[in-house]
C-alpha positions in Angstrom: 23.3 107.0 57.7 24.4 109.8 55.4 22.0 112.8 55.0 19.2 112.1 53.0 17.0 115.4 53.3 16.9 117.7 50.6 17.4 120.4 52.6 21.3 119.5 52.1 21.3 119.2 48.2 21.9 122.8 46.4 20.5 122.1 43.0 21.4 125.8 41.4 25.3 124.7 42.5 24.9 121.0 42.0 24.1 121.7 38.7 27.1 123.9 38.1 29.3 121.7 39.3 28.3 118.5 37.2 28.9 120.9 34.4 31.6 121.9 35.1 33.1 118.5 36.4 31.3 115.5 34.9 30.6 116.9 31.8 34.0 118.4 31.2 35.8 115.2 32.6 37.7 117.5 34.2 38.9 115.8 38.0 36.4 116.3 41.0 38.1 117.7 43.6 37.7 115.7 46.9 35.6 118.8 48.2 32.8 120.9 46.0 31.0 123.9 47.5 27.2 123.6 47.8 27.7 119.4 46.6 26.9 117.1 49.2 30.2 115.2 50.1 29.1 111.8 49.6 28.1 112.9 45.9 31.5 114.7 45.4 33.0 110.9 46.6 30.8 109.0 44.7 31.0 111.4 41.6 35.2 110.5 41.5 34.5 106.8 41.5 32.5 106.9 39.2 35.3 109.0 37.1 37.9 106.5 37.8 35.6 103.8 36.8 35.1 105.4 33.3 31.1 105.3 34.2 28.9 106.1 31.2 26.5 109.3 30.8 25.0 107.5 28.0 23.6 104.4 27.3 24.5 101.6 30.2 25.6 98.6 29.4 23.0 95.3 29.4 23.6 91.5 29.5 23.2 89.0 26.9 20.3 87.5 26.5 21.8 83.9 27.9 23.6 86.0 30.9 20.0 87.7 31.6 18.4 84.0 31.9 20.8 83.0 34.2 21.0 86.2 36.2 17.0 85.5 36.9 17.4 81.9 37.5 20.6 82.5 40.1 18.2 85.3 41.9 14.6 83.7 41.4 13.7 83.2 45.2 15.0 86.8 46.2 12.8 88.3 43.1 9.7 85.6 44.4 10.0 87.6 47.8 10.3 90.5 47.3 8.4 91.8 44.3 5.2 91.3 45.7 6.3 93.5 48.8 6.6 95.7 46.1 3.7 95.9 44.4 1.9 96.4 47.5 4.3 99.6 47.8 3.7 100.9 44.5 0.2 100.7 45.6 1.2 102.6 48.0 2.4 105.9 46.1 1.4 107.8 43.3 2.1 105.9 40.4 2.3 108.4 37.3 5.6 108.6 36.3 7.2 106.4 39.7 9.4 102.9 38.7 10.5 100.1 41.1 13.4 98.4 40.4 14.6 95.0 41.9 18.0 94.8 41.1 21.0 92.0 42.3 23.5 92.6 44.9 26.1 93.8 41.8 23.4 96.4 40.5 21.8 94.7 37.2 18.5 95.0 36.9 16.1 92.2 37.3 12.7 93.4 37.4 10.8 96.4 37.3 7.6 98.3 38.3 5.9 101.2 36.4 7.8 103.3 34.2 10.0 107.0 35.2 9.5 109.4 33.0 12.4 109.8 30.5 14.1 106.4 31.7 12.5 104.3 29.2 15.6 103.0 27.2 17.7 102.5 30.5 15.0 100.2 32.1 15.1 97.0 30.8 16.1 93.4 32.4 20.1 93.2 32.5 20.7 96.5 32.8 24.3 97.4 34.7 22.9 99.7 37.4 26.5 99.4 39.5 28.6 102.7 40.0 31.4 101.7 38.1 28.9 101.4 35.1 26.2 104.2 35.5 28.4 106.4 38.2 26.3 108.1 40.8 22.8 106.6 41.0 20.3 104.7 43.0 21.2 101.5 43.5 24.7 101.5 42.3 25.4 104.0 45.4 23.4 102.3 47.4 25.7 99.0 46.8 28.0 101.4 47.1 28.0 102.8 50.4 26.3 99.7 52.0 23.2 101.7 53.3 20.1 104.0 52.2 20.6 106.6 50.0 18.7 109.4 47.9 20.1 110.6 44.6 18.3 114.1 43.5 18.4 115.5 40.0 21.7 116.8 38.9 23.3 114.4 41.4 23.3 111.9 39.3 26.2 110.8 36.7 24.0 110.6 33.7 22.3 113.3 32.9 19.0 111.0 31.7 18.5 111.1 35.2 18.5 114.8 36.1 14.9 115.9 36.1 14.3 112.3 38.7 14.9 111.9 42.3 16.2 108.3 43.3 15.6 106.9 46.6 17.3 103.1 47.1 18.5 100.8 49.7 20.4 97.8 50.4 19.1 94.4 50.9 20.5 91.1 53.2 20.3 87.8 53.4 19.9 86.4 57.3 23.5 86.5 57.2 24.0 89.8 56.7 25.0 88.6 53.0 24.4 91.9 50.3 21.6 89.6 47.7 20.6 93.3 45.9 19.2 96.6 45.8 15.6 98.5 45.7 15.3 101.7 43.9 12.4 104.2 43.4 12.7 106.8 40.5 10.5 109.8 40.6 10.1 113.0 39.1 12.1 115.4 41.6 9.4 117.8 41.6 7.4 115.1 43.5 10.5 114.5 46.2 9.1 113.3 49.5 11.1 112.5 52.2 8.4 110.2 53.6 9.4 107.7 50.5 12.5 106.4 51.7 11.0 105.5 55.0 8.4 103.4 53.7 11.0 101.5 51.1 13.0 100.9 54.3 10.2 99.2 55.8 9.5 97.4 52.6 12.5 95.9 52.2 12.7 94.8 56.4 9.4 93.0 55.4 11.8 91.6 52.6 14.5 90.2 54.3 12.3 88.8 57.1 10.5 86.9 54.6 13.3 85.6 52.9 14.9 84.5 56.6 11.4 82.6 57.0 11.5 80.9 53.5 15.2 79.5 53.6 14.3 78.3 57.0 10.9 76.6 55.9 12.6 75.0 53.1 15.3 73.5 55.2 13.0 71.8 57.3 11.2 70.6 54.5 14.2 68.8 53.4 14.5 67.5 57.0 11.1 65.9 56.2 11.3 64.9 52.9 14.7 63.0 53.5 12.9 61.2 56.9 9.9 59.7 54.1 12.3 58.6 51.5 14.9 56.8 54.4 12.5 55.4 56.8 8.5 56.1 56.1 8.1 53.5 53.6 4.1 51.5 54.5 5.0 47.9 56.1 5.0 45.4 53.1 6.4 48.1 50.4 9.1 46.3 49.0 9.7 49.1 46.6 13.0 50.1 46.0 13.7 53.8 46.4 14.4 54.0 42.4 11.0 52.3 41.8 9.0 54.0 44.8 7.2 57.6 44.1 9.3 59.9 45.7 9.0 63.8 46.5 10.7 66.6 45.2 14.4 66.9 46.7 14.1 70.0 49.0 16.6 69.6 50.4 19.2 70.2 47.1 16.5 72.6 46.5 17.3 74.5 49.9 20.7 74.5 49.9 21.1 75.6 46.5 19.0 78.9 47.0 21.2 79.6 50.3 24.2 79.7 47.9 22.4 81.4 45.2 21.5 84.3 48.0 25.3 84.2 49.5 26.6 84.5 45.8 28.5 81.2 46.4 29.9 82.1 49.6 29.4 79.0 51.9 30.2 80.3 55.1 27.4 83.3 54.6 25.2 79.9 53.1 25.9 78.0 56.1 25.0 80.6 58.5 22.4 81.7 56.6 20.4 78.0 57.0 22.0 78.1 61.0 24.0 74.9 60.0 27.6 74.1 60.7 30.1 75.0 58.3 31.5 71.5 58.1 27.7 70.3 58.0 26.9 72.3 54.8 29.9 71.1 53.2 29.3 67.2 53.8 25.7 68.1 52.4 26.3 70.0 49.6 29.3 67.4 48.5 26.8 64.4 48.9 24.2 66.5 46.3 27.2 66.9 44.2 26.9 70.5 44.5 30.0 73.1 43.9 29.5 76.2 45.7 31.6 78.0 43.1 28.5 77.7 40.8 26.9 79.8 42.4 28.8 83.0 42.0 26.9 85.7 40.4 28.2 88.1 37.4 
């Protein structure tokens, strides 16, 4: 892991070299003096990507409806894990935000000071989009990161400190990102740590659920084929039957493997050639399931 401290971030020369790079557009050099060099990295993507330092783009409102249905059980997880860490902190001026594994927004908790028109549902949090930030650099890089002050692309986000990591599906699928905005001011090192043991409690949870709902289908499918009372002569379009968990399961396994089957597959500790014949019989395309 890259250093996170911020006894490596120089904001006096961090903040002379966003001026004199990022707001400029003149071309970062692959080396800045005083700049952490994972910024100074992240700060030319975010140039070549033509990020914005203004407002960031946002969904339509039909694209935001599907982005929260196509990440609903990840968001069912993990935002209560949340809340119970936002509990944890002092909440003036600290925001949450869930966001998918390609950095738009889904949900958020409490409000950052100064952040107020960037923090709604649909958001594009990526690096390409907002450059150097949270969660797009944490998407980025794969791993934890803290963004302080200056650090970041957009300047609505100098007077905050941004502390974010990854999250993964059993697989080791990316499914999205957790950021904490705070005033920088308030920076405390202990605050990474505790979202890292958040989001563990995240994934872990999720791993439990996709396996729970698999074997519910299991179930499910051994009372509609065989558990019928002696004497029911019902048919199986006539007889009550239970909800299909098992389309159910393997739908969210694609949903959190972004339509990837083999990550799906594993994910549910199935055979690849088993998650096929199943999904196939449900009538399901895994191509569906491929996020924005």
């Amino acid at each position: 892991m890259r250093e996170n401290s911020k006894s490596a971030y120089n904001d006096e020369k961090t903040r002379a070299a966003w001026h004199a790079y990022i707001e400029t557009e003149k071309p970062v050099p692959k080396t800045i003096p005083g700049v952490r060099q994972m910024i100074a990295d992240s700060w030319r993507r975010s140039q070549t990507a033509n990020a914005e330092k203004g407002a960031l783009p946002r969904l339509a409102d039909d694209e935001i409806a599907r982005l929260l249905r196509n990440n609903a059980l990840m968001a069912e997880i993990a935002l209560p894990y949340l809340t119970e860490y936002y509990k944890l902190v002092d909440a003036s001026g600290v925001q949450i935000t869930l966001s998918d594994a390609h950095g738009y927004q889904l949900d958020k908790i409490g409000m950052a000071d100064g952040t107020e028109a960037l923090a709604q549902n649909g958001t594009d949090f990526s690096e390409a989009s907002a450059g150097t930030n949270g969660i797009g650099t944490a998407l980025a890089l794969l791993e934890p990161v803290t963004i302080f002050g200056p650090e970041h692309f957009n300047p609505c986000y100098h007077k905050v400190v941004c502390y974010a990591a990854p999250i993964y599906n059993p697989a080791g699928g990316l499914i999205g990102a957790v950021n904490i905005t705070g005033p920088l001011e308030s920076y405390d090192p202990m605050m990474l740590s505790l979202l890292i043991m958040a989001i563990d409690g995240i994934e872990k949870q999720f791993d439990l659920t996709v396996k729970n709902n698999m074997m519910t289908a299991f179930i499910a499918n051994a009372y509609n084929g065989s558990l019928h009372p002696a004497g029911d002569n019902r048919t199986p379009a006539t007889a009550q039957q239970p909800p299909d968990r098992e389309y159910e399961t393997l739908t969210q396994a694609l949903e959190a493997s972004n339509g990837i089957a083999a990550q799906a597959a594993k994910s549910l500790s199935m055979p690849l050639s088993t998650f096929y014949r199943r999904i196939k019989k449900k009538n399901i395309r895994a191509k569906d399931f491929r996020h924005l």
